[in-house]
Every structure is written in C-alpha cells, then in structure tokens.
N, C-alpha and C positions, 0 to 999 in steps of 0.2 A: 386342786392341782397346785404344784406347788410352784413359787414367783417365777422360780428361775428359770423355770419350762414354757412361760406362757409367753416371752419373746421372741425364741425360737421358734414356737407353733405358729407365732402369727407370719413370721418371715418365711417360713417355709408354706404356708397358704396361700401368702402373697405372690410368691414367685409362681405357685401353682395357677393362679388368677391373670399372673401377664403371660404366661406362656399358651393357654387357653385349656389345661385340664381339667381344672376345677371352673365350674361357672361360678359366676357374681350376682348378686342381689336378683330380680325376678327369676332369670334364666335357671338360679340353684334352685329356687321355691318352685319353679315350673317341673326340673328335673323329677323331686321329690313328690308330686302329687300322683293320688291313684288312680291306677288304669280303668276304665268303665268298659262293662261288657254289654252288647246286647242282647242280655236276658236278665228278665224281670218273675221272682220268684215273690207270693203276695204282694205284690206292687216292688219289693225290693227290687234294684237294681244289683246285680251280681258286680262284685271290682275286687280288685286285687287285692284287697284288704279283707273282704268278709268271704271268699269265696271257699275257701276252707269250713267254712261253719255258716252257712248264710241268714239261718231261722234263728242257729242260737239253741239250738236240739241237737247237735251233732247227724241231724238221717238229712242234711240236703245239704249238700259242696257239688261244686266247680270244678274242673280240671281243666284250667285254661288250655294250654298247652296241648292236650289231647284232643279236646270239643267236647267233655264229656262231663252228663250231669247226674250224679249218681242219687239215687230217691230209697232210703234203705227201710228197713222194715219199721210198720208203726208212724210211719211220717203220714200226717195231715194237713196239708196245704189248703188253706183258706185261700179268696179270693180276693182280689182289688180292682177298682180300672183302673186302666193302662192305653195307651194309643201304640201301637206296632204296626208295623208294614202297612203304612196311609195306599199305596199303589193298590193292596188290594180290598180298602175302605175295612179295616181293623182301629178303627179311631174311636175310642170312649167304651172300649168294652169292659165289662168284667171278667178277669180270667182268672183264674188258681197260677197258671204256668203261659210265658209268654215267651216267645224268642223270634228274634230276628239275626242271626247267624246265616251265614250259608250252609253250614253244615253242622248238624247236633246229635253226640248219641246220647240217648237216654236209657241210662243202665237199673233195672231195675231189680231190689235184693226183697223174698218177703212179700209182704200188705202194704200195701201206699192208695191212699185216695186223695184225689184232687176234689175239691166239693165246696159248691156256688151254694148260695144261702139259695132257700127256695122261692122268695121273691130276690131278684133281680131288680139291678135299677134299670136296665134299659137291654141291649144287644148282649149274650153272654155267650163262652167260651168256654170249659172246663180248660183245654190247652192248645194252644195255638201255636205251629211251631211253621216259621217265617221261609225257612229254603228247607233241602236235602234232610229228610232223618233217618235213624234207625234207633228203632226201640229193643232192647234187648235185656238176657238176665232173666234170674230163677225168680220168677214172683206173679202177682199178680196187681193190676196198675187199674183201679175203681174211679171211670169218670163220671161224671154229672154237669149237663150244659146249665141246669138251673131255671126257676120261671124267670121268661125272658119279659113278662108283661105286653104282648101281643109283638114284641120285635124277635128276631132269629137270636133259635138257643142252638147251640152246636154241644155235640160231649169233647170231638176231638179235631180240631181240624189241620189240615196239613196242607201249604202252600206250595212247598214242593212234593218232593218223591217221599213214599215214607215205604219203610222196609220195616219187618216188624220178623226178629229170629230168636232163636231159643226157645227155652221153656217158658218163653212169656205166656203169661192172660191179660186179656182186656177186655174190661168192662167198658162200655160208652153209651152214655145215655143222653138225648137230647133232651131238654125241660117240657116242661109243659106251658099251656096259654101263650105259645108261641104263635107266629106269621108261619114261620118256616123252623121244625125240628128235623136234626137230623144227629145220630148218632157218631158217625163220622164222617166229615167233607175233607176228601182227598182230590186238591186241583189239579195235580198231576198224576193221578192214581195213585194204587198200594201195591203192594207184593207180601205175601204170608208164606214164611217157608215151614220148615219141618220142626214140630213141635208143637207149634204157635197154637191159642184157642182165642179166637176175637169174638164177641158176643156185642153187636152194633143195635143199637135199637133208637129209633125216634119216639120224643112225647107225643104226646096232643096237642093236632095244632093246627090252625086258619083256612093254611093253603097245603103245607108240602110237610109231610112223616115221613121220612127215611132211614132206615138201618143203617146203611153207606151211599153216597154220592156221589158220582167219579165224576169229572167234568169232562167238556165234550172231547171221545178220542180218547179219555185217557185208560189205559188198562188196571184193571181190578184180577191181579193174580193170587190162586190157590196152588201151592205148591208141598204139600204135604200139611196140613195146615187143616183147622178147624173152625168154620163162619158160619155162625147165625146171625140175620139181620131180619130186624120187625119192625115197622113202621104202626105208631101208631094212630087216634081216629085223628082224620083230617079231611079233605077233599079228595085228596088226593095220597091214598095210603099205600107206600108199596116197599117191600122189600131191599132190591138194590136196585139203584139207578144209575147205569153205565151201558156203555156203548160197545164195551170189549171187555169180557169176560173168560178168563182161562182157568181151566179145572186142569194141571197136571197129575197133582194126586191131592186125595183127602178127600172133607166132605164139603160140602157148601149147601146151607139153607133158609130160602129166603119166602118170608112170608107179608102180607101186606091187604090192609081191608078193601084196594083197589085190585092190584095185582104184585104178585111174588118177584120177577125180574120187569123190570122196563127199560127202555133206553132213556137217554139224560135230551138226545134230540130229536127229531122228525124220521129222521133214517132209521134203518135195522141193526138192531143190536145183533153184536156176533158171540155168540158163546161155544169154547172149542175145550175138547174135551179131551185129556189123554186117557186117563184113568181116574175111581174115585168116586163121587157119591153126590146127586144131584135133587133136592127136594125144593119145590117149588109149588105157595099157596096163596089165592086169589078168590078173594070173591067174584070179583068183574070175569079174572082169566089169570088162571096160573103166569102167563107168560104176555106180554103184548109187542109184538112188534122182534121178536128175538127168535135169530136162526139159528139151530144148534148140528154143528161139525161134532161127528165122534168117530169113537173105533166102530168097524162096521156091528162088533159083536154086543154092541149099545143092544141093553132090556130095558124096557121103561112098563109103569103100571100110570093109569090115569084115570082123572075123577070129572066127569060131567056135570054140565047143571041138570041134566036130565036122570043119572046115575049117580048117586053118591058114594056109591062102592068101587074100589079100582077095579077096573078091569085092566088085561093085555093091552097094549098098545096096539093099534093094528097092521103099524107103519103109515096111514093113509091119511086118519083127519089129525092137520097138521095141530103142533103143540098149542103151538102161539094162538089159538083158535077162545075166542070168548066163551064157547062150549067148555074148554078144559078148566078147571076149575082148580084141582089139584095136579102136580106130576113129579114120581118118583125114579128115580134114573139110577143105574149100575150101571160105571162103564168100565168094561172089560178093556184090564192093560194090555197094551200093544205087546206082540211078541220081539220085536226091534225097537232101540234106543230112539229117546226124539234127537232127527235130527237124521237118522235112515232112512231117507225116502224111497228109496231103492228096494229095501227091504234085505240087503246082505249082510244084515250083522254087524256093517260097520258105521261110520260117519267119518268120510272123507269128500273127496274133491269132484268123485262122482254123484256124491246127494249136491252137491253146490251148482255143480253144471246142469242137473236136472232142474232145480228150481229155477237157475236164472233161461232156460229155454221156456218155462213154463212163462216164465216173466215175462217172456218176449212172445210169447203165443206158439210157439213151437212145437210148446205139447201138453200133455194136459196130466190131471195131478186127481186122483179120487180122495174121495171123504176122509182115509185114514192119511194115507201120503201127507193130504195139506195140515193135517194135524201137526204129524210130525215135520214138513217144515216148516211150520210157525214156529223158529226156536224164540222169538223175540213178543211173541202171546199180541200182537196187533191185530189179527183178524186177518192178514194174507201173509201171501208166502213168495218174498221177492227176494232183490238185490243185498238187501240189509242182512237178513236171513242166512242167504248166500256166501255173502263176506265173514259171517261170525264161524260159518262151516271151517271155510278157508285159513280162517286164522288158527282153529281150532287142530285143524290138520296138518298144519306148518309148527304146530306144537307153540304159538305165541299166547296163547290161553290156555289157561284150563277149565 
C-alpha cells in the first residue's frame, strides 16, 4: 500500500471506531470468530467455516440457513464419541452422526453408510439426531449401531419426531454383545410415507432385540411405505415395540424369537388399519398383548403352535392368543376417504360432529368408522381428530 493512503485509512477507521461502527480490539476479534453448530459429523463439529466441505471429500456439507445436511453418494462416515443431548443421557457415545438442533433434514443422494467399528468402546449410536427430523432424498442411508461391549447399541435413534419421505432406504442395524439392541429408537415415534423402505433390525443381545422401538404412546405410522423389522437372539426378541401402530397403506413386517408386535408398556397395544399388508412372526405369539381395528373386509391366514400350516382365520381365537404363532393380514381399502365417517363420500363438518358426539358418549362408532376417524393414528377417535376435520373443511389445511 502505498504511504500516502495509509493515513487516511487509518483516520477514517478511527472515526469508524468513535462513532461505534467498526468495533475495537476484543469486540472486532469477537465479531470475526466462527459460528458453531450443533452437529458433530466423526466427532467434527460442523461451523461456518467447514460447513461447506466438512470431511474434506466434498459428499458431507451443511446448509446452515435451511437445517439441512446433505450425505451424497459414496460418503463413509466413521465414528467418534461425542456427548449430545445429556437430558436424554447420550454422554460418552460413539456415533458416526450426532445432532442436537431442533430441527434437521437429512437429504440423502446415492450409497451413504454410517459405520461404528465392530468393537465399540462403550454405548454406541450409528446416528443420533437430538429434536424434530426428516430424512429424505433418492438413495439409500446403511446404518450399524456397532458392538456395544455389553452396554446399548442402537443403529438410529431419534429424540424427537422423525419423518422419513421419498425414495429413501434405510438400513438400521443394532450391534451385537449388546444389554439392549435395537435398530431404531424413536422417543417420539416415526412416520413412513409413500415410497420409503426401512428394514430395522436388532443384534444380539442380553436383555432387549428390537427392529423399532416407539416409546410409551408414541405412534409408529405406515403410510404407503415399506417396514421390516427383526429383532435378534435376546431374552427378549421381538419385532416392534410400540403401543400405537397405524397401517394406512403399504406393508409392515414384523418378526421376533419372542414375539412379532408387542407393546413398549403394561397396556394394549392398538394397531389400526386402513389398507395394506400385515405379517407378523413369534415363536412365543405372533402378537402379545395388541388389539387390531380394521376394515370390516380384513382376511387374515394364521399359524398355530399346534398347526404350522396357515389356516383361515376363524374370526373367534383372538390374534394376540400365545397359540398364534404366525399371522398374515390383507386389509381391504375402505371404499370412503379417512376421515368419512359417515361414509358419504365426503370429509366435512359432519364426520367432525359425529366424532366429537361419539367423544362425548352420544353415540357410537364401529370397527371401520373409528378407523377412519383416527385421522391423527393415536389409537381413538376424539376432539383433536375433530378439529383437524374442521380445519380441513374451512379450507385452512390441506
């Protein structure tokens, strides 16, 4: 630079410094330092500086601004610990993928695997994602929770809600010589829409094998969407473990050396059924403890311990029965929208007032009815139900 500019720069800095636009000594340095996000990719910390490029391979960036983490074809994510989300005791794990955001999408292009060495040093995670996600994008996404050395290996776990759309796949594998495997724990349940194929499986392990694990209450929705889940040997080996299960459409199949569906509590699991395709397998009992709502035009075939071949259903010995062994289910789609209670073709303000009389004991609601108003998949058919009709009919949704 040359002399005779460099007085001028500095008096014109100066004045920028007393009038207070430009900061001064810490305050600039503070200015100038990088933002940190909370998400840890192989133990990296994602910040405004590497988030563009965060491995240094170009297949894994950031998109601050959007919440969105994009994992492109051929990317291999190793693992590190990490401590995330202490509230819900995620301190000293090993994960591939870590987040604590409130909200994350994870866009996925291609082949991407997350993948824990097969001994673990301690609690492991394939990915751990801290609030709200959605997983989305043409590819498919290959988890592995890793041996956990007798502590809990997960393949995928999700703190909040996790939503999974598109042409996704997912692979989720819980490790083996685990306490507790499980191939994916959803605290707040999942949702599978149209396209999706999730193949959820637990290792080998102590206490608890699980394919998927909803926590108490939470819904496990099928909505055009493809789930197999296998738990495997444990004490305790089963399929899926939730309390509220909803088949809109697609298939769902769930198998387990204990049993294929169970609930996650003491109570009766609800399983409701619009349309779609239900297999469920158990050594102990296809089903324990789980009551299944369908269209009246539900066929089912079933495998005894005393039969190993299916037979007809009879209608009479119930599913959930330690007898049943295997069971195979078509349910025939409803000829009305969910959300017609009534059955006229439409969903307005009449399906809303029917629910909420039913709500109130006024009147009452058969097998197919409550199906269809459960638009919100909880297992009954009330006020919340009612109001999403309402707003639906008022044209405030779509």
């Amino acid at each position: 630079m040359k002399k005779g500019l460099l007085k001028p720069l500095c008096l014109v800095m100066a004045i920028l410094v007393a009038v207070g636009i430009l900061p001064t000594g810490t305050a600039f340095a503070d200015s100038m330092e990088k933002t940190l996000f909370p998400l840890w990719v192989e133990g990296v910390q994602i910040t405004s500086e590497n988030k563009g490029n965060v491995l240094g391979d170009g297949k894994v960036r950031f998109d601050s601004e959007n919440g969105v983490l994009f994992l492109s074809d051929g990317a291999t994510v190793k693992s590190a610990v990490v401590s995330v989300y202490s509230d819900a005791e995620f301190v000293e794990y090993e994960t591939c993928i870590a987040s604590e955001l409130e909200y994350l999408t994870v866009r996925i292009s291609g082949n991407v695997t997350l993948k824990l060495p097969e001994k673990a040093k301690g609690d492991s995670a394939g990915l751990i994602l801290g609030g709200d996600t959605l997983i989305c994008g043409k590819g498919t996404l290959n988890i592995s929770g890793g041996d956990a050395c007798k502590n809990a290996s997960f393949g995928l776990v999700s703190v909040g809600t996790l939503t999974v759309e598109g042409g996704t796949k997912i692979n989720a594998t819980g490790g083996n010589n685990a306490s507790v495997s499980l191939g994916i724990l959803a605290y707040l349940g999942a949702e599978l829409q149209e396209g999706v194929s999730v193949n959820a499986k637990g290792g080998n392990a102590e206490k608890l094998s699980a394919g998927i694990y909803c926590y108490l209450r939470r819904p496990l929705t099928v909505d055009g969407a493809s789930l197999t889940c296998e738990g495997g040997n444990a004490e305790e080996s089963v399929g899926i473990c939730a309390d509220l299960i909803s088949v809109k459409s697609g298939e769902l199949v769930a198998k387990g050396k204990s049993h294929g569906l169970q609930p996650v509590s003491n109570l009766t699991a609800k399983l409701s059924a619009h349309s779609g395709n239900l297999e469920a397998y158990g050594e102990k009992g296809a089903m324990l403890r789980t009551e299944i709502t369908a269209a009246n035009g539900m066929t089912a075939l079933i495998s005894t311990a005393e039969q190993s071949e299916f037979i007809t259903w009879d209608g009479q010995l119930p599913l959930d029965s330690d007898s049943v062994t295997a069971v195979q289910i078509d349910f025939e789609a409803f000829e009305s929208p969910l959300g017609d209670v009534n059955g006229d073709g439409g969903v307005d303000s009449l399906d809303a007032a029917l629910i909420l009389q039913a709500d109130a004991g006024l009147a009452s609601l058969d097998g197919e009815q409550l199906i269809s108003a459960d638009i919100n998949a909880d297992g009954t058919a009330d006020a919340l139900d009612a109001a999403y009709i309402l707003k639906l009919d008022a044209g405030l949704i779509k």
